[in-house]
ROSEKOL-767072 format. One record per atom (N, C-alpha, C, CB): residue number from 1; residue in three letters; chain; atom name; x, z, y negated. Coordinates in Angstrom, 2 decimals. Glycine has a CB too. Layout:
// ROSEKOL-767072
[site NUM ala A CA [X Z Y]]
...
END
This chain:
// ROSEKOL-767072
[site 1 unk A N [-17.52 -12.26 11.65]]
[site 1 unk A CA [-16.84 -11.19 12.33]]
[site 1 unk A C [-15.94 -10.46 11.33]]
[site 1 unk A CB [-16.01 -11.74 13.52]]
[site 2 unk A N [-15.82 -8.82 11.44]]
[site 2 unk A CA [-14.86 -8.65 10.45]]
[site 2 unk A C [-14.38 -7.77 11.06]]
[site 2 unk A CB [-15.14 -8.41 9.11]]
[site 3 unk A N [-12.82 -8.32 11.48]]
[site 3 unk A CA [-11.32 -8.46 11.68]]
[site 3 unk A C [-10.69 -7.66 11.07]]
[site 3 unk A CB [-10.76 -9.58 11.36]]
[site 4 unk A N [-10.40 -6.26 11.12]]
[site 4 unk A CA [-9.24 -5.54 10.46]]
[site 4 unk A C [-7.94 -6.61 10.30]]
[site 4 unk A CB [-8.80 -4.17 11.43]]
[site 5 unk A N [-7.24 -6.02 8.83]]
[site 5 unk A CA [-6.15 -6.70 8.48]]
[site 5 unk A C [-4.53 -6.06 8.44]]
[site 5 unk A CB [-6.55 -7.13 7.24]]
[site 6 unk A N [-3.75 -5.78 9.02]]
[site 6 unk A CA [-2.44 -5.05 9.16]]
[site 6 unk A C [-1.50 -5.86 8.38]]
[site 6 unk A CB [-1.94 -4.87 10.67]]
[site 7 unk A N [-1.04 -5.40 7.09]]
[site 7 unk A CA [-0.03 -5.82 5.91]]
[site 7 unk A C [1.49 -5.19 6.39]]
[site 7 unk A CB [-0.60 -5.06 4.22]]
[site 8 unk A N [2.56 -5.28 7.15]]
[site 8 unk A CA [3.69 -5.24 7.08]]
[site 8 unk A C [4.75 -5.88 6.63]]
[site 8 unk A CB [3.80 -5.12 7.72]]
[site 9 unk A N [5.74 -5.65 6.44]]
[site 9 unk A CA [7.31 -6.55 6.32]]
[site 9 unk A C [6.91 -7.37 5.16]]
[site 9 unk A CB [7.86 -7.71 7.83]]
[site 10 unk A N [6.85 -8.83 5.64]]
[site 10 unk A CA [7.24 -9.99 4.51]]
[site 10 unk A C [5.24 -10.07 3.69]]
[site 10 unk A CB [8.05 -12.10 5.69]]
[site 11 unk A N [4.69 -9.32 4.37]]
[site 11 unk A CA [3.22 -9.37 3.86]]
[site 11 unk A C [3.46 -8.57 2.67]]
[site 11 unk A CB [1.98 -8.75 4.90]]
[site 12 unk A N [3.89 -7.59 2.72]]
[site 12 unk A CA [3.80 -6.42 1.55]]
[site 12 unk A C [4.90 -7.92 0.51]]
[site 12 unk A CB [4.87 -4.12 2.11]]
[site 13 unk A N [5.92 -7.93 0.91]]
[site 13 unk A CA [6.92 -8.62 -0.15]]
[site 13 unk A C [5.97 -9.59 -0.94]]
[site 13 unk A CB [8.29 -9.53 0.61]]
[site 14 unk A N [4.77 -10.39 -0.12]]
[site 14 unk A CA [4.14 -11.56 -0.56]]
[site 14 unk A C [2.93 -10.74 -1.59]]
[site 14 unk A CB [3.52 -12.61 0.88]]
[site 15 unk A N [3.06 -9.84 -1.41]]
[site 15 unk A CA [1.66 -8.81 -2.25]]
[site 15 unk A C [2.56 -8.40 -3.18]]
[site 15 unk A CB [0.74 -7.25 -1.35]]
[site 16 unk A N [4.05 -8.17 -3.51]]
[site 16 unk A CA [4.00 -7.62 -4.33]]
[site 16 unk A C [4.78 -8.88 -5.43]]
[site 16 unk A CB [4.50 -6.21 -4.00]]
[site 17 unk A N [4.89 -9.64 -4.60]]
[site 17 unk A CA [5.40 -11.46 -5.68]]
[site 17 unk A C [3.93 -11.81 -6.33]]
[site 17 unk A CB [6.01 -13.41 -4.27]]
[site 18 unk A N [2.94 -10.97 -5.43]]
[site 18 unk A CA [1.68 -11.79 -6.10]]
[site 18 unk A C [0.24 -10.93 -5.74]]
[site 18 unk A CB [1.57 -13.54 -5.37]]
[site 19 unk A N [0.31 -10.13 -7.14]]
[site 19 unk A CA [-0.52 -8.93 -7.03]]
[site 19 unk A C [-2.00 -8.79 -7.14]]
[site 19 unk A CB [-0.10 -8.18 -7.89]]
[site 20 unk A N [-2.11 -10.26 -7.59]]
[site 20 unk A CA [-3.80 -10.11 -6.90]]
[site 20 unk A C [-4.65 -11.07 -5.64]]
[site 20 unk A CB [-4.80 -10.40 -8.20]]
[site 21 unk A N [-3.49 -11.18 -5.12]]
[site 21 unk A CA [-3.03 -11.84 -3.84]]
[site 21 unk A C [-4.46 -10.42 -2.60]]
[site 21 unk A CB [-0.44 -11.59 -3.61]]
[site 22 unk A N [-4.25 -9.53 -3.14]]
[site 22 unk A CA [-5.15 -8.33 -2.28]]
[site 22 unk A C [-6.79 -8.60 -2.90]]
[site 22 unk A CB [-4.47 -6.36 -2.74]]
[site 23 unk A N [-7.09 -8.57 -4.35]]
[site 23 unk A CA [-8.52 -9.13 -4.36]]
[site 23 unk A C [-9.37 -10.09 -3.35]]
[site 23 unk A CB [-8.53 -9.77 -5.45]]
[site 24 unk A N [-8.25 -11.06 -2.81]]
[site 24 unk A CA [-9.28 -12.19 -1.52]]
[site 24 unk A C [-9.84 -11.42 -0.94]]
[site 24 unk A CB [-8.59 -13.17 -0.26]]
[site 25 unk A N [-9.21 -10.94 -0.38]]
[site 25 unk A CA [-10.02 -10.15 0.87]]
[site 25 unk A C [-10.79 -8.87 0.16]]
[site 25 unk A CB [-8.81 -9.51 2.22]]
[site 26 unk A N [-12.33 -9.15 0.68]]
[site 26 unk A CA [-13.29 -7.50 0.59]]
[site 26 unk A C [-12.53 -6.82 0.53]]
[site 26 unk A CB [-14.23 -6.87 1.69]]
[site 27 unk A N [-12.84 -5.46 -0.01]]
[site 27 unk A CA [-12.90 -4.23 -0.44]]
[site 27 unk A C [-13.12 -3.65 0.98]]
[site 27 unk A CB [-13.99 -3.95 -1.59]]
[site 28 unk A N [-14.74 -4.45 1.14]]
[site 28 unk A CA [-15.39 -3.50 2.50]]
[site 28 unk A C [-15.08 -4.18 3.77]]
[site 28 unk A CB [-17.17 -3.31 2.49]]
[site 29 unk A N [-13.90 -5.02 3.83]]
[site 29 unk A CA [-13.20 -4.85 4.78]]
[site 29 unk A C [-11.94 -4.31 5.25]]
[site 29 unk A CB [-13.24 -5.54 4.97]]
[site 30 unk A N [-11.73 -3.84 6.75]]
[site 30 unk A CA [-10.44 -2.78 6.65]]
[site 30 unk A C [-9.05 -3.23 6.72]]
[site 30 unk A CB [-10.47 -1.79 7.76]]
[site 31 unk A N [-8.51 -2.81 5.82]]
[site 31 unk A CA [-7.37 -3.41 5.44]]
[site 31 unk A C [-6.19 -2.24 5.44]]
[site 31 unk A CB [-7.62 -4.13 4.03]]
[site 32 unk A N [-4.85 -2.29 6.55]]
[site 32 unk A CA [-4.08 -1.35 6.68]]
[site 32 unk A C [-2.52 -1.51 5.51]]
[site 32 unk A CB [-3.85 -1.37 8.32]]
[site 33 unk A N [-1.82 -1.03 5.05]]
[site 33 unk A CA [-1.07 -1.42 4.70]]
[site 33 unk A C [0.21 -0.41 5.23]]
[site 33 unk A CB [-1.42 -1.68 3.49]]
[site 34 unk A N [1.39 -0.96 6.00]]
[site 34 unk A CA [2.34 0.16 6.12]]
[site 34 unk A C [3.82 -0.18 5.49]]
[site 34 unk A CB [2.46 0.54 7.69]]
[site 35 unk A N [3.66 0.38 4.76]]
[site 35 unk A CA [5.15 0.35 3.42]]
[site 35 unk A C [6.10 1.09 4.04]]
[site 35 unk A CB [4.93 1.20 1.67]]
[site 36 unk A N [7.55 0.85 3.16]]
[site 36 unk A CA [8.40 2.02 3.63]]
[site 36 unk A C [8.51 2.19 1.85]]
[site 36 unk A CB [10.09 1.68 4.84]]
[site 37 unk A N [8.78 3.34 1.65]]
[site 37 unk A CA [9.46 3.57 0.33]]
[site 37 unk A C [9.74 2.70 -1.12]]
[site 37 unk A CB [10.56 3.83 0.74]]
[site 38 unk A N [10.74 2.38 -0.43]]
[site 38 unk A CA [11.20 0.53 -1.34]]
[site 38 unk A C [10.12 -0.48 -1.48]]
[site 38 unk A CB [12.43 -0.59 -0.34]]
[site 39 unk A N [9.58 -0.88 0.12]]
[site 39 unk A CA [8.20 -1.67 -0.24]]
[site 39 unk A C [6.81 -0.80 -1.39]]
[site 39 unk A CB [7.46 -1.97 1.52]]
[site 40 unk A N [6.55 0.47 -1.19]]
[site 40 unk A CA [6.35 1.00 -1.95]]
[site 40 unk A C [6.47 0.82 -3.69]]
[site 40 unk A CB [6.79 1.66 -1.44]]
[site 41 unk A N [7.70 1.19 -3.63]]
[site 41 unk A CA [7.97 0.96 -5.13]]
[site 41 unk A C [8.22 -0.28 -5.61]]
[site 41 unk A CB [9.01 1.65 -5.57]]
[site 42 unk A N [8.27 -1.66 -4.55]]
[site 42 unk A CA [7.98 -2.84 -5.43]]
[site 42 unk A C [6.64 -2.77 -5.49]]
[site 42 unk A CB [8.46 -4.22 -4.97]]
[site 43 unk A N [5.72 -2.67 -4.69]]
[site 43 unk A CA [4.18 -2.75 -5.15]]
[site 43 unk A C [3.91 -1.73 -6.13]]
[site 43 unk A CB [3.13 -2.55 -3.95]]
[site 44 unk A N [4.24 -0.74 -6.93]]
[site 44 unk A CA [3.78 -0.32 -7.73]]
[site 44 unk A C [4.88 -0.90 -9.05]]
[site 44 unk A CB [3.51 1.11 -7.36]]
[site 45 unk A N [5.98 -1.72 -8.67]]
[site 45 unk A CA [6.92 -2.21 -10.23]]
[site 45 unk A C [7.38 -0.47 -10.61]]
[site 45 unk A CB [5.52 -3.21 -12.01]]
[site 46 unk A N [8.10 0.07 -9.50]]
[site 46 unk A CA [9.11 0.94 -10.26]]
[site 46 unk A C [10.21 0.91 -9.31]]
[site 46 unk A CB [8.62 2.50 -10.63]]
[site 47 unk A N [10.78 2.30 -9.51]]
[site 47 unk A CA [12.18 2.75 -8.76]]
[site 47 unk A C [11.89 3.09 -7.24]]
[site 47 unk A CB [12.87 4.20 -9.52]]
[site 48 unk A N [13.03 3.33 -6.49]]
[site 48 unk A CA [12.34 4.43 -5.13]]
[site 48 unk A C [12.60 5.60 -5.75]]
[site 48 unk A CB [13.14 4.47 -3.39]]
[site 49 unk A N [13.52 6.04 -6.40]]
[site 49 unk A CA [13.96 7.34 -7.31]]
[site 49 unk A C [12.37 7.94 -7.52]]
[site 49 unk A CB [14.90 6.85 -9.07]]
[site 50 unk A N [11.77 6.94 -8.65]]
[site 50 unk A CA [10.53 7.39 -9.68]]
[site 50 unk A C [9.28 7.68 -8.18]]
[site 50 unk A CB [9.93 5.66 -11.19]]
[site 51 unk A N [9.58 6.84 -7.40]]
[site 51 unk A CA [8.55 6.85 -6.26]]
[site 51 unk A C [8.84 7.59 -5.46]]
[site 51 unk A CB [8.30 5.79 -5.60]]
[site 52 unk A N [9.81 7.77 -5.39]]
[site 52 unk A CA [10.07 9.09 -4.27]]
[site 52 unk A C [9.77 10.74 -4.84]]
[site 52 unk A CB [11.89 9.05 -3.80]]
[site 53 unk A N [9.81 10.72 -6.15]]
[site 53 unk A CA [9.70 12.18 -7.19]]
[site 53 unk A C [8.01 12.63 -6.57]]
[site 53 unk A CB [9.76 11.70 -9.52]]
[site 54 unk A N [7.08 11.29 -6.38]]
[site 54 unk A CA [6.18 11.92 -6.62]]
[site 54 unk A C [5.69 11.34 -5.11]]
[site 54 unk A CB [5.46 11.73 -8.06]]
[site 55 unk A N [6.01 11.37 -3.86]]
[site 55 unk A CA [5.39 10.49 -2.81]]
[site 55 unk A C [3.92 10.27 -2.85]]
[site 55 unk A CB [5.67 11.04 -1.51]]
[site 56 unk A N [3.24 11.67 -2.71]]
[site 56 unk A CA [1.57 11.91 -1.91]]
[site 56 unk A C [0.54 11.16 -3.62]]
[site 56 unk A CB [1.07 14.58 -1.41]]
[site 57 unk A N [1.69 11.51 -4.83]]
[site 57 unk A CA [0.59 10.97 -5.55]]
[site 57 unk A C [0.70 9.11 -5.98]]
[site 57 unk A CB [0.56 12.00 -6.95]]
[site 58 unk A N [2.32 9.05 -5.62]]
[site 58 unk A CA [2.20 7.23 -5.72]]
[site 58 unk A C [1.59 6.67 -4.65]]
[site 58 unk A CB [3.63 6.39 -5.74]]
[site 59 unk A N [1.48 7.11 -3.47]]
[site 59 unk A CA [0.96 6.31 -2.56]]
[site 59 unk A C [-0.94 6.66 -2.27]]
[site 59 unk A CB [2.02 6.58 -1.21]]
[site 60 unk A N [-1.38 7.29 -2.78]]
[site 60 unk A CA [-2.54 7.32 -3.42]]
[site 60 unk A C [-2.79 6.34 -4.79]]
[site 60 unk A CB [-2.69 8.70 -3.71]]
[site 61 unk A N [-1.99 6.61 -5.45]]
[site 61 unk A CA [-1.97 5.63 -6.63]]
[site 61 unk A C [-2.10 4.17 -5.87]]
[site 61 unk A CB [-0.45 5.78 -7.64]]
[site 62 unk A N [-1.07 3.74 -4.99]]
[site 62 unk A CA [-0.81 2.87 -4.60]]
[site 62 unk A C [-2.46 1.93 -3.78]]
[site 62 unk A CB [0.43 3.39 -3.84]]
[site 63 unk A N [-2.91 2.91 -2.61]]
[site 63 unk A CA [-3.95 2.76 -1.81]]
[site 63 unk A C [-5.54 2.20 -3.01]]
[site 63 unk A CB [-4.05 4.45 -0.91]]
[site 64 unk A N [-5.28 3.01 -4.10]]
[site 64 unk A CA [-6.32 2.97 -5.00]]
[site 64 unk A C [-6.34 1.89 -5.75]]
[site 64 unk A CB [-6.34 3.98 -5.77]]
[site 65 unk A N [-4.84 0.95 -5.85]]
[site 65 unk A CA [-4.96 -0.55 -6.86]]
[site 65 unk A C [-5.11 -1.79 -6.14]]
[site 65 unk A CB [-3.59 -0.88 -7.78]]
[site 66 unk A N [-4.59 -1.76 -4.16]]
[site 66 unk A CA [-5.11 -2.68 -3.26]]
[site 66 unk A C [-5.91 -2.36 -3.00]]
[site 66 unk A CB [-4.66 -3.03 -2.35]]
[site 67 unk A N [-6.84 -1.53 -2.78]]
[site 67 unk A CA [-7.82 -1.45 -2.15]]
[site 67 unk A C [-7.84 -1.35 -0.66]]
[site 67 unk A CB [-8.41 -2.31 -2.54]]
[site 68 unk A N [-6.31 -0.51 0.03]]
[site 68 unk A CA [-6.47 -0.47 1.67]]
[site 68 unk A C [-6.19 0.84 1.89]]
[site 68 unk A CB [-5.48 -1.45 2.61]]
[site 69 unk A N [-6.45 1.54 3.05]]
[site 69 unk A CA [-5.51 1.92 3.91]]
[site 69 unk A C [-3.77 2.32 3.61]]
[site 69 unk A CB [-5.64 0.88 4.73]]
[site 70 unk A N [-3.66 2.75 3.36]]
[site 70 unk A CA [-1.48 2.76 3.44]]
[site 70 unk A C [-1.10 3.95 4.07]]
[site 70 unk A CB [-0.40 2.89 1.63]]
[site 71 unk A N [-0.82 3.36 5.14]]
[site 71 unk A CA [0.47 4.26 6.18]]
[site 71 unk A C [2.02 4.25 5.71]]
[site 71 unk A CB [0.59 3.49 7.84]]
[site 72 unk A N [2.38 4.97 4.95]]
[site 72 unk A CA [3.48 5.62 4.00]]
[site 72 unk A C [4.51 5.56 5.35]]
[site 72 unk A CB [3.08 7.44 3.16]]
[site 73 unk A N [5.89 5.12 5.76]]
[site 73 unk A CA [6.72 5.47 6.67]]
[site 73 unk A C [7.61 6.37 5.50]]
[site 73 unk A CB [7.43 4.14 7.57]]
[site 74 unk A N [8.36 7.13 6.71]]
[site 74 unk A CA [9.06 7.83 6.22]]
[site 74 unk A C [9.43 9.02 7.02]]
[site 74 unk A CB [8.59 8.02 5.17]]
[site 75 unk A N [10.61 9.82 6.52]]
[site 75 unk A CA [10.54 11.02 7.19]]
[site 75 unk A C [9.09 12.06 7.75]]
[site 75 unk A CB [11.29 11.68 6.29]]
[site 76 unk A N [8.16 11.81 6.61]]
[site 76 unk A CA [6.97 11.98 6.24]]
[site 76 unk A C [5.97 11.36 6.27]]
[site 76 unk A CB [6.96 12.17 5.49]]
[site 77 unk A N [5.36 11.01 7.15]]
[site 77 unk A CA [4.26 9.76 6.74]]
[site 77 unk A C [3.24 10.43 6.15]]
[site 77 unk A CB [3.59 8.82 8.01]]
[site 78 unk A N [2.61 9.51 5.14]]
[site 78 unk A CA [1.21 9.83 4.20]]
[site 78 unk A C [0.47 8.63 4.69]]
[site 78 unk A CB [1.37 9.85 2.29]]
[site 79 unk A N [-1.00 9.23 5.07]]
[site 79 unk A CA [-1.64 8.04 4.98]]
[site 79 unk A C [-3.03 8.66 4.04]]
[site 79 unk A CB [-1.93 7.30 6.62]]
[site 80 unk A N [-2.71 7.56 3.29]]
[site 80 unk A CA [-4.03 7.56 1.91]]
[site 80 unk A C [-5.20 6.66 2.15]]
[site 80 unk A CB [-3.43 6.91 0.30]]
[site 81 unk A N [-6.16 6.96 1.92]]
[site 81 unk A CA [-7.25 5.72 2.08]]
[site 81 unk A C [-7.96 5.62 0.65]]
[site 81 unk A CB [-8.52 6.04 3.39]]
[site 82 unk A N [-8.75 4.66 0.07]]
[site 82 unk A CA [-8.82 4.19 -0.75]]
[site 82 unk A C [-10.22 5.37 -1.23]]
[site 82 unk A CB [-8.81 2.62 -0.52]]
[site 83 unk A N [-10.84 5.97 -0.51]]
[site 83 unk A CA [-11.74 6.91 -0.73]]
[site 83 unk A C [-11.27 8.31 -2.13]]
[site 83 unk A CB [-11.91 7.49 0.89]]
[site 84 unk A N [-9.99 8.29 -1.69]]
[site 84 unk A CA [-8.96 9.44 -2.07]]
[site 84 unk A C [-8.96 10.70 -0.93]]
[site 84 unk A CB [-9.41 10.10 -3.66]]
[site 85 unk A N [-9.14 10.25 0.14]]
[site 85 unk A CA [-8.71 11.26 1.07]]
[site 85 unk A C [-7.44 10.85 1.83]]
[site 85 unk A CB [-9.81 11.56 2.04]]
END
């Protein structure tokens, strides 16, 4: 059976203590991720400053090195999918 996967809160913290912690799971299965900012910029190892300069292209960046889905919170939500759309 394949089970979509929803990454929030202490999930993102555990992905970003342990970054290839996202390889287990397929590619070609669907995998959501919803960050805020900060969770954001620990999964990519920078600032919220440096991550906030550039939102639509870190969180594309971001979607493109797990391999999911990311629903961006924020004033703004971005959601990127790993396609690049």
């Amino acid at each position: 059976m394949h089970v979509p996967l929803l990454l929030d809160a202490d999930a993102l913290n555990i992905l970003a203590d342990h970054p290839l912690f996202h390889s287990v799971r397929s590619r070609y299965l669907v995998t959501v991720c919803t960050p805020h900012p900060g969770e954001c910029a620990r999964l990519l190892q920078t600032t919220i400053s440096s991550f906030e300069s550039a939102r639509p292209q870190a969180t594309m960046e971001l979607t493109k090195k797990i391999g999911a889905i990311v629903v961006l919170k924020g004033r703004y939500t971005i959601i990127a999918f790993p396609n690049g759309n």
